[in-house]
N, C-alpha and C positions, 0 to 999 in steps of 0.2 A: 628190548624195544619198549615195554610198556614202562621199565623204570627209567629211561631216559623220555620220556611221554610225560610221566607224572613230574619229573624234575623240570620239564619245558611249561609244563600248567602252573606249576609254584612260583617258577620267573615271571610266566606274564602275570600273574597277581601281583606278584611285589612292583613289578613293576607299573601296574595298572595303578599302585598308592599310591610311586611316591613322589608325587607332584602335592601330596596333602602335607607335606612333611617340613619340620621345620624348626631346627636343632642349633643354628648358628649362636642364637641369641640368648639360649637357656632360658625366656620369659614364657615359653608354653609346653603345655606336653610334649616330651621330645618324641618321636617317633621316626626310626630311620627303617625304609624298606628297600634295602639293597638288592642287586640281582647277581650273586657271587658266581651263578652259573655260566653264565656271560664272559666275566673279565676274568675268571679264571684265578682268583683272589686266593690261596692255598694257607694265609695267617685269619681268615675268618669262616666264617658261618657256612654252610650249603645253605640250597634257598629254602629248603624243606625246615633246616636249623630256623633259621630266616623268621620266618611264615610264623613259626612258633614262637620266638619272642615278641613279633609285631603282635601277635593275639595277649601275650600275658603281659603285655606294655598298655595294652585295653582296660586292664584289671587296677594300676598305679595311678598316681601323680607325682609329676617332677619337683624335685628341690631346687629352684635354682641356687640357692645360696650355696647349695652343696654340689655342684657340677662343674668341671672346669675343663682345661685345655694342656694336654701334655704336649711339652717339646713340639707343639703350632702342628701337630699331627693327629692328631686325636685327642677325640671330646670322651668324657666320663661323665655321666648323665647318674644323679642318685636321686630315689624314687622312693616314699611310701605310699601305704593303700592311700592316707588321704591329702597327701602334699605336704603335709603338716606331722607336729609330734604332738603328745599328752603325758601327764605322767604314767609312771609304770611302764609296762613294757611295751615297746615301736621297732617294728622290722625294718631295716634300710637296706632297698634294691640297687646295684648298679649294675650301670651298662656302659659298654666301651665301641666309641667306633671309629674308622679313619675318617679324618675329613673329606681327602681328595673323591672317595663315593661312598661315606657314610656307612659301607658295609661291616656287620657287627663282627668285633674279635673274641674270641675265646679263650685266648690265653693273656689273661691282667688279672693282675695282683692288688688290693685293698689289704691295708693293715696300719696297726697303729691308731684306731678305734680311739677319739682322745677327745671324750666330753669333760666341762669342766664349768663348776657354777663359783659366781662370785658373790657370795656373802656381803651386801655392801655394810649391813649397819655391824655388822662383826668382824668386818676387815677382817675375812676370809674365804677358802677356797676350799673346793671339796669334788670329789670325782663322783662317779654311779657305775653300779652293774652296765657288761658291756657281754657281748657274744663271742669275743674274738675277732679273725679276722675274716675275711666274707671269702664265702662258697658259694658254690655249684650246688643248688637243692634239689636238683632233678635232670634225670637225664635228657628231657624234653628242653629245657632251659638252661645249656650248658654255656653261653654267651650270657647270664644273669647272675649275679652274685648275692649274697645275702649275709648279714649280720644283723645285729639289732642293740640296741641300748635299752638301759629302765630306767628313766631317771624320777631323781630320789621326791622330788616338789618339782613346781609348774613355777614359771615366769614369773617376777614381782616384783615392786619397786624395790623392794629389801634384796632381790637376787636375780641375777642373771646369767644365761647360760652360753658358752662356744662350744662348738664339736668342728674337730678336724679328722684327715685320716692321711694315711699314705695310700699312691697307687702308683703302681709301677702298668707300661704297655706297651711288649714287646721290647724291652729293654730301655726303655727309657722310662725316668723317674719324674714324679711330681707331687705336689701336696695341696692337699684343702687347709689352711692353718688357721685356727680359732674363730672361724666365722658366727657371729652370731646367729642363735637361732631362738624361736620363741617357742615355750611350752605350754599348752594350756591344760586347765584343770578340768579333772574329768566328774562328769555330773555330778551333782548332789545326792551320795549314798553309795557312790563307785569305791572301794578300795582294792585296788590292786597288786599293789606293792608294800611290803608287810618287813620288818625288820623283827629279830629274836637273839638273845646275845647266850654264847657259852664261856660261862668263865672268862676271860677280857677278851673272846673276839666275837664281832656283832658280824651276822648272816642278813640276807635281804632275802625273801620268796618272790619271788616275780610272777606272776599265774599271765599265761598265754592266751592270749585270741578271746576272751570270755563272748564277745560281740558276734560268733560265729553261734555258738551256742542256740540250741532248739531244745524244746518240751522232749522229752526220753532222754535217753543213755547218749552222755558223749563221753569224750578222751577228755582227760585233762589235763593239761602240759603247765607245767612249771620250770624255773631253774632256783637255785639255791649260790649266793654269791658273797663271798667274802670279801667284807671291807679291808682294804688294801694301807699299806703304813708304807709311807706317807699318803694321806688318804686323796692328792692330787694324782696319785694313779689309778688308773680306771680297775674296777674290782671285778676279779677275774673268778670265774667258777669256783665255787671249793672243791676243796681235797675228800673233806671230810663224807661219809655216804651216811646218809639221812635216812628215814625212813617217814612220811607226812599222811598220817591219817587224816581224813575227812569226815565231818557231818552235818552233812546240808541241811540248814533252818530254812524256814517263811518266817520272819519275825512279825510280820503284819498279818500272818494266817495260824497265831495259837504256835509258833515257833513249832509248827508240825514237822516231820522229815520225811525222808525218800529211802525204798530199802538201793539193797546192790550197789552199793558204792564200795570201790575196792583202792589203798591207800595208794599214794605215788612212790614209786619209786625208781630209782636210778637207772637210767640208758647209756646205752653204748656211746650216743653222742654226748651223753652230761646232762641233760635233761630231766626230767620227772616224771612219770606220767601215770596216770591210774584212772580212771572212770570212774562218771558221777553221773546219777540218776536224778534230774530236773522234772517233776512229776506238772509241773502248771506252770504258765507265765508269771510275771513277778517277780522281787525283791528276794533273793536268796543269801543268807550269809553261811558261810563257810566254814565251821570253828574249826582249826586245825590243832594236832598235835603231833610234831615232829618228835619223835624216834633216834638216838645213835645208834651206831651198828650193833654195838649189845644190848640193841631192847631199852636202854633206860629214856625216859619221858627227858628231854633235855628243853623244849619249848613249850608252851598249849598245854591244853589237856588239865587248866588246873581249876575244875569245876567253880566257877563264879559262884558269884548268889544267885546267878539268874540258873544253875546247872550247867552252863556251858565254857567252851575257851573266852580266854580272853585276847586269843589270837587269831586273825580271821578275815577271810576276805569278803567284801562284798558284792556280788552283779546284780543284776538283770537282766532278765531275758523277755 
């Protein structure tokens, strides 16, 4: 009784929203709050599901250029935190839902991640680090998908960018194809994406989320990605296992450091990840020295005149 109580509370909420709601047009935040309790829907969400994506759809902004309409039955809605992309690395959300009542699906497929920049005064073309193809990042958020790209430079008269993708829902197929989109550049002193070459193939470091980042000890996530031959295909994680020390500078406070920082390394999912100790607000740079699997220094690490890398990223926090 009382779980069929809580499941009748969760319906009239959703249902109490969604009169705010307004997805046809792709020009505003999409937000679908369906009441699957109700019609009894068995290809989508319960409303408890429900309830939880309408709240982490609170968190994004929509793409419209990047949302569209499968087979005149369902909308796919793609979202990051801020509507928008920058260089480096950008997470892209999607969401799938029917039209006839909007209630969210579970089971769609995104893939084929396929950014792609146009060189104009080089009369040429070139891809960037990508994610793969989008998942399920929590079990609360099992109707939201996730992938992300890095891409390599920002928007500009000399270069311009399309990202497409495939998404399949519910058996039926459809495509985003080379829609333009704009990049912009990120503040004055931000590096975030970092390139290092072994031997003839060039790596990208992509560092995660720095913008989340607070004063103490955080995670810090990285990916490590190989440029792709012919380099029009999107560059897919490497093979190769890395090993990326860190040592956090203030260049504008006596290039002081922080103790406790432990290096990244390789996850289950592909990732990187290790901890860095942010002692004050401020400009922090990064010097990195990447590691092969037998220890030998293959990037960084190759003490400047100033003492430090010569590879390296930089935030603010």
């Amino acid at each position: 009784m009382k779980k069929v109580m809580r499941l009748f509370f969760a319906a009239a909420v959703l249902v109490g929203l969604a009169s705010c709601n307004s997805n046809d047009d792709f020009g505003t935040q999409a937000i679908e709050i369906p009441c699957v309790t109700i019609d009894g829907d068995i290809d989508c969400c319960s409303a408890e599901e429900a309830l939880q994506v309408y709240r982490f759809l609170q968190t994004v902004k929509i793409i419209p250029e990047l949302s569209t309409v499968v087979d005149g039955q369902y909308n796919v809605f793609a979202y990051s935190k801020t509507g928008s992309f920058h260089t480096g690395y950008n997470e892209i959300f999607f969401v799938a839902t029917k039209k006839k009542n909007g209630n969210y699906i579970k089971n769609f497929d995104i893939d084929g991640l396929s950014p792609l920049m146009l060189m104009v005064k080089m009369n040429m073309k070139h891809s960037t680090p990508v994610g793969g193809n989008a998942e399920s990042f929590d079990k609360d958020y099992l109707a939201v998908k996730r992938t992300w790209v890095s891409f390599l430079m920002n928007s500009s008269e000399s270069g311009s960018w399309t990202l497409g993708y495939n998404v399949s829902v519910l058996g039926s197929k459809g495509a985003v194809e080379d829609v333009a989109v704009n990049i912009d550049a990120l503040p004055d002193g931000q590096q975030w994406l970092k390139s290092f070459k072994v031997g003839d193939q060039t790596y990208f470091l992509s560092l995660v989320s720095p913008t989340d980042w607070k004063t103490g000890t955080n995670k810090i996530t990285a990916y490590v990605s190989q440029k792709s031959n012919p380099i029009t295909t999107p560059y897919a994680l490497a093979e190769e296992q890395f090993t990326i020390e860190i040592d956090p500078r203030m260049p504008d406070m006596g290039n002081h450091t922080s103790p406790d920082n432990t290096p990244l390394t390789r996850q289950v999912d592909g990732s990187y990840q290790g901890n860095i100790n942010l002692t004050m607000t401020g400009l922090w740079r990064i010097h990195l020295t990447v590691r092969d699997a037998q220890g030998n220094i293959v990037a960084g690490g190759d003490d400047q005149k100033d003492g430090f890398s010569s590879l390296y990223w930089d935030v603010t926090i």
